[in-house]
VEXDREN-2710 file (C-alpha; in Angstrom, 1 decimal):
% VEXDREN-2710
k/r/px/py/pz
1/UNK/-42.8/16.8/26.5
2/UNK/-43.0/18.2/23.3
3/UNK/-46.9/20.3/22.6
4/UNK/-48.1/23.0/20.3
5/UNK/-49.7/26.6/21.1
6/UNK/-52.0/27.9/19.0
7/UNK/-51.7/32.1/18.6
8/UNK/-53.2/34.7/17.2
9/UNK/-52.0/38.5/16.2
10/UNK/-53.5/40.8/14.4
11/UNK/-55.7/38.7/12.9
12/UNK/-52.8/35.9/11.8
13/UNK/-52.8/32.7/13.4
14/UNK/-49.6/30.6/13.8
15/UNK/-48.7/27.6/16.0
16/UNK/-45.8/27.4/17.9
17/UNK/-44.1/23.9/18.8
18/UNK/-42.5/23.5/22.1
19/UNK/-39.7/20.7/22.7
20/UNK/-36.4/20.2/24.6
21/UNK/-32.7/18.8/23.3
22/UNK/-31.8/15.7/24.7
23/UNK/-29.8/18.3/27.1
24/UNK/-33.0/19.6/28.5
25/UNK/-32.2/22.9/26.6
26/UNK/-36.1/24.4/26.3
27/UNK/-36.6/25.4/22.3
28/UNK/-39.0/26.6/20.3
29/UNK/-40.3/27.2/16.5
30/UNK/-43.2/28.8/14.8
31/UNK/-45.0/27.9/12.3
32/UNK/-47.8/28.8/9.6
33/UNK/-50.2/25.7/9.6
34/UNK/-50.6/23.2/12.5
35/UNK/-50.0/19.9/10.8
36/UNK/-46.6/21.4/9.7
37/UNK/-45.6/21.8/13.7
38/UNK/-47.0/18.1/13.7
39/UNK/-44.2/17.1/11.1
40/UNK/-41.7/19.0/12.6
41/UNK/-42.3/17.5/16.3
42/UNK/-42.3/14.0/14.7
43/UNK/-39.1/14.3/13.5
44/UNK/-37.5/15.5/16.5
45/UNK/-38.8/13.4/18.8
46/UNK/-37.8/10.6/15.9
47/UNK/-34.3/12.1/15.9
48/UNK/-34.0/12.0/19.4
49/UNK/-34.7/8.3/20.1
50/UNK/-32.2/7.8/17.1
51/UNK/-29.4/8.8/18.2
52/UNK/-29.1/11.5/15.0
53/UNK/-30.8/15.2/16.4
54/UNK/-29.0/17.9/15.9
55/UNK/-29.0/21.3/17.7
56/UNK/-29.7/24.0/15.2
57/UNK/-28.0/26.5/18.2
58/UNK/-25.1/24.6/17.7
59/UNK/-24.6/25.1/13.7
60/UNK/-24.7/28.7/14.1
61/UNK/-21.1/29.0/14.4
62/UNK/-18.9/30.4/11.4
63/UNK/-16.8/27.5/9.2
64/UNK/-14.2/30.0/9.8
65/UNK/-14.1/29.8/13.7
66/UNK/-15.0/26.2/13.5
67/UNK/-12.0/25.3/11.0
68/UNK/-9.1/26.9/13.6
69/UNK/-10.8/25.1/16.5
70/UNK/-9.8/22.0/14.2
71/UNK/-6.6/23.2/12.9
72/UNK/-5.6/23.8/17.4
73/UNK/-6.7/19.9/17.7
74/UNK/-4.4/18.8/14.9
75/UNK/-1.2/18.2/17.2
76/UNK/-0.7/14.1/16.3
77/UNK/0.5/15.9/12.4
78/UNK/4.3/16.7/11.6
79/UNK/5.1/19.9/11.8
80/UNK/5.0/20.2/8.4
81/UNK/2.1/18.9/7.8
82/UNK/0.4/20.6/9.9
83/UNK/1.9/24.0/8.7
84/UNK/0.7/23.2/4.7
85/UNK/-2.9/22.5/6.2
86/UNK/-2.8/25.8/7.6
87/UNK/-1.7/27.3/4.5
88/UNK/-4.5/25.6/2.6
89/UNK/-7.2/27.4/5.4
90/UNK/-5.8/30.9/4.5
91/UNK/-5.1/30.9/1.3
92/UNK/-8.2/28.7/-0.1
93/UNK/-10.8/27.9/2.6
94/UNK/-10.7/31.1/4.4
95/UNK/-11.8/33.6/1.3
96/UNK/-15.2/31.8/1.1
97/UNK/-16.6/30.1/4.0
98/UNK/-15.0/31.9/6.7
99/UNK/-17.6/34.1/7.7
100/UNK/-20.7/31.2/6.8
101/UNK/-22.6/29.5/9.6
102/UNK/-22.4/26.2/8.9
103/UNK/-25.9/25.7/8.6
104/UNK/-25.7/27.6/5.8
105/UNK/-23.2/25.6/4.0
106/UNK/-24.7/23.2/1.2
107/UNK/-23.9/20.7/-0.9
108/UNK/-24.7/22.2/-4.3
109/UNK/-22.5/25.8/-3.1
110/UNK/-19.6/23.1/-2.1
111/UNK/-19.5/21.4/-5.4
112/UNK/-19.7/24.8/-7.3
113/UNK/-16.7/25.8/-5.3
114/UNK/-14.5/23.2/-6.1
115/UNK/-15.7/23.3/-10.0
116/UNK/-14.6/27.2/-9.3
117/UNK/-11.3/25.9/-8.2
118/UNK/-10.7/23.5/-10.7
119/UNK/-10.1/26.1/-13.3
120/UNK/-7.5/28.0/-11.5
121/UNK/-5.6/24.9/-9.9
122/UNK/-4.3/21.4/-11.2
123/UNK/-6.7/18.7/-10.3
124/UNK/-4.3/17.2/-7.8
125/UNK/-4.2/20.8/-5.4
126/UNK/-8.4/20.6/-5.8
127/UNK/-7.9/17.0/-4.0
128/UNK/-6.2/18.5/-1.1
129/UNK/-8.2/21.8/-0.6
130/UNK/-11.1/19.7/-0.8
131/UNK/-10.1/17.2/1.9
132/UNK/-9.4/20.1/4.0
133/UNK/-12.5/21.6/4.4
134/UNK/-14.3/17.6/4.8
135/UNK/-12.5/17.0/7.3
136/UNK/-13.2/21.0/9.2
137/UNK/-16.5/19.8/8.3
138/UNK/-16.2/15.9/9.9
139/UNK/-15.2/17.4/13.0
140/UNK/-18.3/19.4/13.1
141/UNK/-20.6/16.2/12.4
142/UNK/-18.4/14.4/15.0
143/UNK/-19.1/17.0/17.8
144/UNK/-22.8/17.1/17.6
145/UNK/-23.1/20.6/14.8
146/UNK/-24.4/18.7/11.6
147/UNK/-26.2/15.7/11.1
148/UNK/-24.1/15.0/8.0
149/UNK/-21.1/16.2/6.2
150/UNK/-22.1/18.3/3.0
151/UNK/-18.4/17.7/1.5
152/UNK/-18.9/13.8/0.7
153/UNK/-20.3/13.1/-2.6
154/UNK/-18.9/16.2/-4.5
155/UNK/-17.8/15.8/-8.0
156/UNK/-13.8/16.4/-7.7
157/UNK/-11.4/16.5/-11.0
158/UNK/-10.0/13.1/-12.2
159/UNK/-6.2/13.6/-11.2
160/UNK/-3.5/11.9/-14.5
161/UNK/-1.1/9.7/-12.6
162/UNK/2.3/10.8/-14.0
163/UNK/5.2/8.6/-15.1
164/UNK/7.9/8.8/-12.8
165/UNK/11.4/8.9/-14.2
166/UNK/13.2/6.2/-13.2
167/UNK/17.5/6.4/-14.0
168/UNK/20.0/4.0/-15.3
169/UNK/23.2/3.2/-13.4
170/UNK/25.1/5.4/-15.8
171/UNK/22.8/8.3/-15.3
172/UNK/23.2/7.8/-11.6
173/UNK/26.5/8.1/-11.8
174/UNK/26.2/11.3/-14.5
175/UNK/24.0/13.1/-12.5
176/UNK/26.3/12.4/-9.0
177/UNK/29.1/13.8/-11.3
178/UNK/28.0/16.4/-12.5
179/UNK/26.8/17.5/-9.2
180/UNK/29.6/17.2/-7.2
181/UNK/32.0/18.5/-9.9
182/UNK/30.1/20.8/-12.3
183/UNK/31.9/21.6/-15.7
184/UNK/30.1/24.6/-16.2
185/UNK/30.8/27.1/-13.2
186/UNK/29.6/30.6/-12.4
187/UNK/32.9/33.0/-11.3
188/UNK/30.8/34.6/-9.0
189/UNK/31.2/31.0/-6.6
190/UNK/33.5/30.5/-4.3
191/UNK/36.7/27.9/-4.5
192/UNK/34.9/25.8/-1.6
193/UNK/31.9/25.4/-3.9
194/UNK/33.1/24.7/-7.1
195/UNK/34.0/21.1/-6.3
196/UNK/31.9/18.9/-3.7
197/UNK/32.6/15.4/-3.4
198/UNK/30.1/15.4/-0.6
199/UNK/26.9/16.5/-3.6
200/UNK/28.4/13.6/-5.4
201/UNK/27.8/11.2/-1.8
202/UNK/24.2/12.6/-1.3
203/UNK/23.0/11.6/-5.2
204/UNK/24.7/8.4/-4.7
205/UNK/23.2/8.2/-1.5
206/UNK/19.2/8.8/-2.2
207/UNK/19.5/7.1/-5.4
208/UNK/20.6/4.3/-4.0
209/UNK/18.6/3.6/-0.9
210/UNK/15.9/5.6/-1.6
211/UNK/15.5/8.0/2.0
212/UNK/13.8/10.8/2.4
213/UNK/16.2/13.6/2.0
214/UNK/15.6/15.3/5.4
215/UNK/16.4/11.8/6.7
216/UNK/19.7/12.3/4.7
217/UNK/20.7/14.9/6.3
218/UNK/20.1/13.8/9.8
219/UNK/21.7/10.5/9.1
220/UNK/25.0/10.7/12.0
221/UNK/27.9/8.4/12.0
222/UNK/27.3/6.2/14.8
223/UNK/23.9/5.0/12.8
224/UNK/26.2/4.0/9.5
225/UNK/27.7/0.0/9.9
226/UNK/29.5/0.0/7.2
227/UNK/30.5/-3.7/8.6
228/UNK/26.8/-4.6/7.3
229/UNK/26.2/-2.1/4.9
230/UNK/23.5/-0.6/6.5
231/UNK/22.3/3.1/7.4
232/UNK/19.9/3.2/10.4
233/UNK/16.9/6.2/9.7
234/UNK/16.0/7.4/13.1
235/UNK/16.0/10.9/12.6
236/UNK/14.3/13.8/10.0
237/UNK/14.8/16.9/9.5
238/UNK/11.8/19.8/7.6
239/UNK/12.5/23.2/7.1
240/UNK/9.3/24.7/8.5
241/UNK/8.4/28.4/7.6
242/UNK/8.7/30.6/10.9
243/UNK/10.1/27.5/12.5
244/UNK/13.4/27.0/10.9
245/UNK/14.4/23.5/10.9
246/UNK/12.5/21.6/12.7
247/UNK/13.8/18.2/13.9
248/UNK/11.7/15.2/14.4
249/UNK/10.8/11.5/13.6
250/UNK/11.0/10.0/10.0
251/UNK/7.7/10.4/8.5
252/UNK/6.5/7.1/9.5
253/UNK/7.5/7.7/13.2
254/UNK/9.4/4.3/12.8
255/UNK/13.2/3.7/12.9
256/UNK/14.3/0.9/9.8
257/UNK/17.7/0.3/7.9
258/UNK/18.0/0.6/4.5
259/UNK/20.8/-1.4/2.1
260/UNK/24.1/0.3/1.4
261/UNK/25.6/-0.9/-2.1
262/UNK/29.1/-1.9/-1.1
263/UNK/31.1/0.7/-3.9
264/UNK/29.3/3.3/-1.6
265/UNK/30.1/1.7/1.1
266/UNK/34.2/2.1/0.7
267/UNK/33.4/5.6/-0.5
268/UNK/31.9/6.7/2.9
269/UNK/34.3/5.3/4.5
270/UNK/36.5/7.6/3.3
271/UNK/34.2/10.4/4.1
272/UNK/33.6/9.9/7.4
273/UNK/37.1/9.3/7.8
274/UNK/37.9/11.2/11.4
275/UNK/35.1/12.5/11.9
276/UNK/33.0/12.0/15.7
277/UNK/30.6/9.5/16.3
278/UNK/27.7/12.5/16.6
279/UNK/28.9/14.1/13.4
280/UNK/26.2/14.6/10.7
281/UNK/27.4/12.3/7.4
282/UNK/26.1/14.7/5.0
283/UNK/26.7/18.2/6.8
284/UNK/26.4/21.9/4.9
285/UNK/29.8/22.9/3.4
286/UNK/30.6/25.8/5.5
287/UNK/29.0/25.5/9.0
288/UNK/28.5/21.5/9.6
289/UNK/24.5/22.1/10.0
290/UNK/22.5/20.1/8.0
291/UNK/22.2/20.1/4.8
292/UNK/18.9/22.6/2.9
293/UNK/17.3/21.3/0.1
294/UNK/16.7/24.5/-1.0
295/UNK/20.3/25.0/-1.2
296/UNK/20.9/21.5/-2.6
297/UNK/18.4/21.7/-5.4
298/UNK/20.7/24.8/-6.6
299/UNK/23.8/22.6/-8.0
300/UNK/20.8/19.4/-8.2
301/UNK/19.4/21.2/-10.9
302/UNK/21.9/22.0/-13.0
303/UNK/23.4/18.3/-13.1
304/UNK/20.0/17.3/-14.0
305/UNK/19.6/19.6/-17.0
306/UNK/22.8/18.8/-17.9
307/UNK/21.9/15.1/-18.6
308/UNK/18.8/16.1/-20.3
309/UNK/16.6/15.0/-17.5
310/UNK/15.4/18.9/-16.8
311/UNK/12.4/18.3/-14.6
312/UNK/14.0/16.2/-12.1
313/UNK/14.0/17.0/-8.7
314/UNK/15.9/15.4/-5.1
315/UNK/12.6/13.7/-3.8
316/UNK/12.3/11.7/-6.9
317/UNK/15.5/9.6/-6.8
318/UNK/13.2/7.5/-4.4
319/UNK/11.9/6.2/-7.9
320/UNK/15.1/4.7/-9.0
321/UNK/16.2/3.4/-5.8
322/UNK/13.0/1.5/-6.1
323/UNK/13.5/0.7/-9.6
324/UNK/16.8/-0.4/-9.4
325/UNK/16.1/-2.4/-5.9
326/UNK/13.3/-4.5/-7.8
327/UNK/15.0/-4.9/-10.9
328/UNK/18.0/-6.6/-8.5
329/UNK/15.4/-8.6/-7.0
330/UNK/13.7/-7.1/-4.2
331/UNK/10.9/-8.2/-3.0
332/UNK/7.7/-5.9/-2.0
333/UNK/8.0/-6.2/1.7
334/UNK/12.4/-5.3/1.0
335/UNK/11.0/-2.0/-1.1
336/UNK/8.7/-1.4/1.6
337/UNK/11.3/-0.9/4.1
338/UNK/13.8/1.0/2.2
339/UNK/11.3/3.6/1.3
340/UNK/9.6/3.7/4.5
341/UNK/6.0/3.0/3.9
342/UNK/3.2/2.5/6.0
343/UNK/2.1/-0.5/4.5
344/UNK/2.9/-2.8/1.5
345/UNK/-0.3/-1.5/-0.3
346/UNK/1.4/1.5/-0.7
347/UNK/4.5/0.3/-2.3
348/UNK/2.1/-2.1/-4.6
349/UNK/0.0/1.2/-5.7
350/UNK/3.1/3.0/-6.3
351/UNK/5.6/0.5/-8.3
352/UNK/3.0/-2.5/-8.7
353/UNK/4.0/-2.0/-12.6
354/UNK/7.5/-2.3/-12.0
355/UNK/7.1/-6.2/-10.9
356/UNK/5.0/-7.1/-13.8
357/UNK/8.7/-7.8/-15.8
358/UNK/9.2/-11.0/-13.4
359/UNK/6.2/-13.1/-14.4
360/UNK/8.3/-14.6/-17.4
361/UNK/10.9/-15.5/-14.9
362/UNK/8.1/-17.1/-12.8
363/UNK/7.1/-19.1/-15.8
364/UNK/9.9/-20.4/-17.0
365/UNK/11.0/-21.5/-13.2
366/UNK/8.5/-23.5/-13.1
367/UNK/8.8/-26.8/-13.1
368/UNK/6.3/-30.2/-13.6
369/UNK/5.7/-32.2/-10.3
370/UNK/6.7/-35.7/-11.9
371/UNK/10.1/-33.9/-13.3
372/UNK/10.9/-32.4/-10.1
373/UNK/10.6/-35.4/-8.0
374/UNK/12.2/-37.2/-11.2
375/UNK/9.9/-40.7/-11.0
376/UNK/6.5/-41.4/-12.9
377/UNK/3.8/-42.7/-11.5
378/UNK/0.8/-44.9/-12.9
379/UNK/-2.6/-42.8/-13.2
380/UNK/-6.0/-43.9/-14.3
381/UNK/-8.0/-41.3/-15.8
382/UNK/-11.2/-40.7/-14.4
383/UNK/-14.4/-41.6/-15.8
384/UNK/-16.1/-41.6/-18.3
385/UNK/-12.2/-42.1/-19.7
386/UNK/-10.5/-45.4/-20.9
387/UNK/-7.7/-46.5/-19.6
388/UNK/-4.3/-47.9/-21.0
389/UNK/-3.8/-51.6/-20.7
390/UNK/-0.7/-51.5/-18.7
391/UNK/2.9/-52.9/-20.0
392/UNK/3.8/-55.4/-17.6
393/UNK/7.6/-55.4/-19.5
394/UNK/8.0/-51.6/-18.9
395/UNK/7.0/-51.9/-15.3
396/UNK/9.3/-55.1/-14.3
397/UNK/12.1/-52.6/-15.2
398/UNK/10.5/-49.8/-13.2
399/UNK/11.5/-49.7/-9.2
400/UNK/7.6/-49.9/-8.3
401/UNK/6.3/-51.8/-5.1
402/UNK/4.1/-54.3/-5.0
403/UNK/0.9/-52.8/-3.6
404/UNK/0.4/-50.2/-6.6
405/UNK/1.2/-53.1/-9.1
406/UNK/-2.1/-54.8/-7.5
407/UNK/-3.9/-51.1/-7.0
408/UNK/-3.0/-50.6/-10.7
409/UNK/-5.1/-54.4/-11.6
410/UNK/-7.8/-53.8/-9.9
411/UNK/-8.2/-50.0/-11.5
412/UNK/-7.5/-51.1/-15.1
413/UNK/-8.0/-55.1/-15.5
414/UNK/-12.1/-54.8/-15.5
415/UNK/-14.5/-55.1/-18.1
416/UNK/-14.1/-52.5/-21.0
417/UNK/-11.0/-51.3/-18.8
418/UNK/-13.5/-48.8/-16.7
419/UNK/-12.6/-47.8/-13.8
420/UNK/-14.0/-49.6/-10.7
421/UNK/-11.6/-49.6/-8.1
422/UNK/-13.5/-47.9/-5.4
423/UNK/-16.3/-50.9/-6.3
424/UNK/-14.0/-53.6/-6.1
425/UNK/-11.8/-52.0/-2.8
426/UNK/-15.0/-51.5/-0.8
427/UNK/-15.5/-55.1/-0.4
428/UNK/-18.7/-54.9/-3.1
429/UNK/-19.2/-57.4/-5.7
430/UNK/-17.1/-56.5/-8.6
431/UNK/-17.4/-57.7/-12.2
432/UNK/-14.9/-60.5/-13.4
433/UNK/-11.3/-59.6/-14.7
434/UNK/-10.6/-59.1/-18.3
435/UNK/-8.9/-61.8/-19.6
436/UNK/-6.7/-62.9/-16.7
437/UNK/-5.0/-59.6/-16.3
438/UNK/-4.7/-59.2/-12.9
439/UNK/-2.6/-62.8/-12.6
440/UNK/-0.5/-61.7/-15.1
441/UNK/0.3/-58.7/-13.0
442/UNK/0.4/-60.7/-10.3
443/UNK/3.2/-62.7/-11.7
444/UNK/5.3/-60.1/-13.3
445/UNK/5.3/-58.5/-9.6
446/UNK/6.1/-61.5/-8.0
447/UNK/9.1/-62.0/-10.6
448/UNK/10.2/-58.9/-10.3
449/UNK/10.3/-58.6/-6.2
450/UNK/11.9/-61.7/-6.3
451/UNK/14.9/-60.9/-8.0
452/UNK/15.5/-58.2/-5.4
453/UNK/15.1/-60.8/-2.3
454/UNK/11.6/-59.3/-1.2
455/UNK/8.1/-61.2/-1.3
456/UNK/5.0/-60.1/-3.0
457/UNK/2.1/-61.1/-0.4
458/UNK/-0.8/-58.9/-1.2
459/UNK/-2.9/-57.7/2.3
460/UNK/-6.2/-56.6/0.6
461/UNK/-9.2/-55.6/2.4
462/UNK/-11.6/-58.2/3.8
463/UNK/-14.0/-58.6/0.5
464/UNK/-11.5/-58.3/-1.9
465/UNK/-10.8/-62.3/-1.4
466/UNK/-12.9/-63.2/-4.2
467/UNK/-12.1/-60.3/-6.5
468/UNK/-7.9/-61.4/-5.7
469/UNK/-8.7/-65.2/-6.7
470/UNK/-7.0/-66.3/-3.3
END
């Protein structure tokens, strides 16, 4: 039960307010004027039947020790992953809040922090050190530290969506050329890497069905069916720092098949030509381990200058694949798969643009209902509308039954020719035909059934008697 002790010292009086934690934890807090221990009590005991108190004992800990007890829980992340949030705590998080309670951390010093990083980093590496420390902080408002995270809400840098560079066929095949067989070579290389058919395979490769290039390189030949022309992803491979390569699931954790264009298709037959079923397609040239980016991007990056595309790097041939795979036809869940996203969404956010092209092909595709089923029908328009008087000549030559050819009377034969066939069908009194034109109807049906060896015997409604005239 929560009270309040009066005191007095040295002349000064102060009241001290007396209440447990919802753990039974005994605390206590001084303060300067009564009704202010009042207030404070309130809220406690107000937070307590809420559901939202928070133990100010427990927010005493650093962000520092706080953010490597959530960086140790972080074992669901790839290793690589996991490794660049790490990074981010030393190199960014670490300088300032490490040795903060995080009590102590506000709002306004968070938002000053990442307006200090905006003018040292690109708005896109402010997104990411950002997130990092919500989330250190999240896992403190999830344990029972904070009542509320003081990261949501800041003002972050508006990040420019770049245009990704999407390539031709020809400068596919460029780029895989000049690769493999580079017309400009130092001296200082050796005869083994002056010429690589297998640099010419790998651009060919990720342009073409868009993986991941650690799932290149992982890619064995028992998961190649060349039959189908199709490449099964199973496996991926990150170069990890202090780790070395570290092998693992595709980035998705799901195993898919992509397309294999069938020119590439002959060619890797030839490559994989004798070699085991365990065998890496795409091994290193000298010891059969797979293949580093790091050394890839070496011979990558000069064929890329070279066909004055300077700024391109391996991960972005996942752009043309996707490119060239929509501008075939692909659909969004096909592009989906190839690339391995988690969700269609993604693919949308990502090439949405790319689709826009087809919408005159959808237009022109399309096709009128009465065209497509290639008969016409006879409408009435609906009121307040007139309708025709119908051509009895035009529809004795028309393959029409007899039951619409009486509908069609009783729609358009009244009065002014207004429409009053729910009247007339519902058994209601209906006003008298105009000038005899449902007989003439009548007869051009019967005359025209006739001919074909079929009888016109009207079954209206009961009510319609009168209306029929029989």
């Amino acid at each position: 039960m929560a009270s309040i002790e009066k005191r007095v010292r040295d002349g000064q009086t102060s009241w001290r307010a007396h209440y447990r934690t919802p753990a039974g934890a005994q605390r206590n807090k001084t303060f300067a004027r009564k009704v202010d221990a009042q207030r404070f009590l309130a809220g406690v005991e107000n937070a307590k039947v809420v559901g939202t108190y928070v133990d100010p004992a427990l927010a005493q800990g650093t962000v520092g020790h706080w953010a490597q007890r959530w960086l140790d829980g972080q074992t669901h992340l790839k290793p690589t992953m996991r490794s660049r949030y790490a990074g981010i705590l030393s190199r960014h998080v670490g300088p300032r809040w490490d040795r903060v309670k995080l009590a102590n951390v506000s709002h306004g010093d968070v938002q000053a922090w990442v307006t200090e990083l905006t003018r040292a980093h690109s708005p896109a590496t402010v997104h990411k050190i950002h997130r990092v420390l919500s989330l250190v902080l999240d896992l403190a408002v999830k344990d029972g530290r904070l009542a509320r995270n003081v990261a949501v809400g800041v003002n972050l840098p508006r990040t420019a969506k770049h245009e990704h560079p999407y390539l031709t066929h020809d400068q596919v095949d460029d780029l895989a050329t000049a690769a493999g067989y580079p017309s400009d070579v130092s001296k200082f290389s050796s005869l083994d890497t002056r010429a690589n058919e297998t640099y010419r395979l790998v651009v060919l490769f990720l342009a073409y069905t868009g993986v991941r290039f650690g799932e290149m390189a992982t890619l064995r030949v028992a998961r190649l069916d060349l039959r189908r022309n199709r490449a099964v992803i199973a496996e991926s491979v990150t170069p990890v720092q202090g780790q070395g390569l570290v092998w693992g699931t595709p980035k998705t954790h799901q195993r898919r098949e992509v397309p294999i264009p069938r020119f590439l298709t002959t060619e890797l037959a030839v490559h994989v030509a004798g070699k085991a079923p365990d065998d890496l397609v795409f091994a290193g040239i000298r010891n059969g381990q797979p293949l580093r980016v790091s050394t890839f991007r070496t011979s990558f990056g000069a064929a890329a200058r070279s066909i004055g595309v300077p700024d391109l790097y391996p991960h972005l041939l996942r752009h043309t694949a996707a490119s060239l795979a929509i501008a075939s036809g692909a659909d969004v869940k096909v592009v989906q798969q190839m690339l391995g996203h988690s969700s269609a969404t993604m693919t949308l956010d990502t090439y949405g643009h790319l689709f826009e092209d087809r919408l005159n092909e959808v237009g022109e595709r399309r096709i009128a209902p009465g065209r497509r089923r290639g008969t016409v029908g006879i409408c009435c328009p609906v009121l307040p509308q007139r309708c025709p008087r119908p051509n009895v000549r035009q529809m004795q030559k028309r393959p029409l039954p007899a039951f619409p050819l009486v509908r069609a009377a009783i729609l358009c034969c009244t009065p002014d020719r207004i429409r009053t066939g729910a009247t007339a069908l519902r058994g209601r009194r209906a006003r008298p035909l105009h000038n005899g034109g449902l007989q003439v109807l009548l007869r051009g049906a019967t005359e025209l059934n006739s001919s074909r060896g079929r009888s016109v015997t009207p079954n209206p409604r009961p009510g319609a008697k009168t209306l029929l005239g029989y």
